[in-house]
DOVEX-260590 format. One record per residue (C-alpha): residue number from 1; x, y, z; chain; residue in one letter. Coordinates in nm, 3 decimals. Layout:
// residues N
PT  pos        x        y        z  unit  code
PT  NUM        X        Y        Z     A     a
...
//
This chain:
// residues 78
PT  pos        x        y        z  unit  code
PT    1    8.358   -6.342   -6.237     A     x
PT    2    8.540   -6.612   -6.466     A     x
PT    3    8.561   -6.939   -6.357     A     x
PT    4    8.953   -6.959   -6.276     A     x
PT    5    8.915   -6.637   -6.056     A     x
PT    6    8.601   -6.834   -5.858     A     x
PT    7    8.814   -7.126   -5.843     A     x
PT    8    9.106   -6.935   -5.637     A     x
PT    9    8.881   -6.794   -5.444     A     x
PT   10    8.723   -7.098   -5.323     A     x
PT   11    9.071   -7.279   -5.339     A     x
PT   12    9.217   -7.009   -5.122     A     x
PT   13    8.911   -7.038   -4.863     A     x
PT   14    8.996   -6.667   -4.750     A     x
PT   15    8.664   -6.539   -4.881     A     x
PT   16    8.302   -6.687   -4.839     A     x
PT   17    8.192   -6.780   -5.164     A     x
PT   18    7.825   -6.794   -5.138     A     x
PT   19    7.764   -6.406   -5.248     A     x
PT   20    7.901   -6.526   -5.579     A     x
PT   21    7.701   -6.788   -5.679     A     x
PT   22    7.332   -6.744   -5.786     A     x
PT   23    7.130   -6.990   -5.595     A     x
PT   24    6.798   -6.901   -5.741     A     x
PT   25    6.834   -7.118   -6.025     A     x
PT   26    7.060   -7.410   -5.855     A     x
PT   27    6.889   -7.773   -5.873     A     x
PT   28    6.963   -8.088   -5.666     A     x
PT   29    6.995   -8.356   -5.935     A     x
PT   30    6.721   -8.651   -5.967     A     x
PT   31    6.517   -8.488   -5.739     A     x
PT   32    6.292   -8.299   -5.975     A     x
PT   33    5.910   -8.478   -5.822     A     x
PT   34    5.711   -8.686   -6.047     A     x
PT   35    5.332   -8.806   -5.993     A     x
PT   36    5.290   -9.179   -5.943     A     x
PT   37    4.954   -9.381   -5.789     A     x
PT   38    4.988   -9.630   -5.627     A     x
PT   39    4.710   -9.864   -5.525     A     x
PT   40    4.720   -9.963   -5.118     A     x
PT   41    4.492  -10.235   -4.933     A     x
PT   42    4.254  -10.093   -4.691     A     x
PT   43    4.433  -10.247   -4.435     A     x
PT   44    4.767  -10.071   -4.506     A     x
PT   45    4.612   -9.699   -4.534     A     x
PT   46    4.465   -9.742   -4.184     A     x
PT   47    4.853   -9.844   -4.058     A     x
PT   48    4.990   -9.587   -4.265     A     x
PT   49    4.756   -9.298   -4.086     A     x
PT   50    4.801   -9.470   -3.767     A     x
PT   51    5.177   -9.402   -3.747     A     x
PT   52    5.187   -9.076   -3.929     A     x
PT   53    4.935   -8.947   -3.708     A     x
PT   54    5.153   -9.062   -3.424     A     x
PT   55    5.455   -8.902   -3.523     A     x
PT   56    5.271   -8.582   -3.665     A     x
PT   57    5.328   -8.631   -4.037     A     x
PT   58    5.100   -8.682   -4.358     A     x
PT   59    5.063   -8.997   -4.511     A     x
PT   60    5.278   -8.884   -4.793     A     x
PT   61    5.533   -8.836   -4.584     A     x
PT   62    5.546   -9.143   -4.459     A     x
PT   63    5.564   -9.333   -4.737     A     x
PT   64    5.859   -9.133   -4.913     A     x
PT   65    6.065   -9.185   -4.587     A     x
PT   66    6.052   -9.554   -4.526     A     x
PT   67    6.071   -9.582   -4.932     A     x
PT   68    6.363   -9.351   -4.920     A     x
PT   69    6.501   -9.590   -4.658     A     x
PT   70    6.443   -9.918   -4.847     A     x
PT   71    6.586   -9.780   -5.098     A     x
PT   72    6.889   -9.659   -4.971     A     x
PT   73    6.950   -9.994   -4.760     A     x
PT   74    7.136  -10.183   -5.088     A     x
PT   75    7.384   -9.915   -5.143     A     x
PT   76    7.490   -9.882   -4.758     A     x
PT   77    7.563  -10.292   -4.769     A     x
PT   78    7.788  -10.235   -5.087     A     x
//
């Protein structure tokens, strides 16, 4: 299918679009995962496995969330 024809089909919003597109190779940008370490206190791995044990998540987890949220706290005050 060219491009214009895709186009008026998704313009026109008659037709669901999704058969046409070939998700198998789609990628979210800047979210391909890359390795870092990162050095914690004692202290601070105990409180991290506290709390993801408490709400049923790995460590890992964890941290990416409330990093994710840090993160994202500059841009929602802009």
């Amino acid at each position: 299918m060219k491009a214009k024809d895709f186009d008026k089909k998704f313009d026109q919003g008659k037709d669901d679009i999704i058969e046409d597109l070939d998700l198998s190779t789609a990628k979210r940008p800047n979210q391909t995962p890359r390795r870092v370490n990162v050095d914690f206190p004692e202290w601070m791995i105990v409180s991290l496995d506290k709390e993801a044990a408490r709400l049923g998540v790995t460590r890992q987890s964890i941290i990416k969330v409330w990093l994710a949220e840090r993160l994202e706290r500059p841009a929602l005050n802009k």
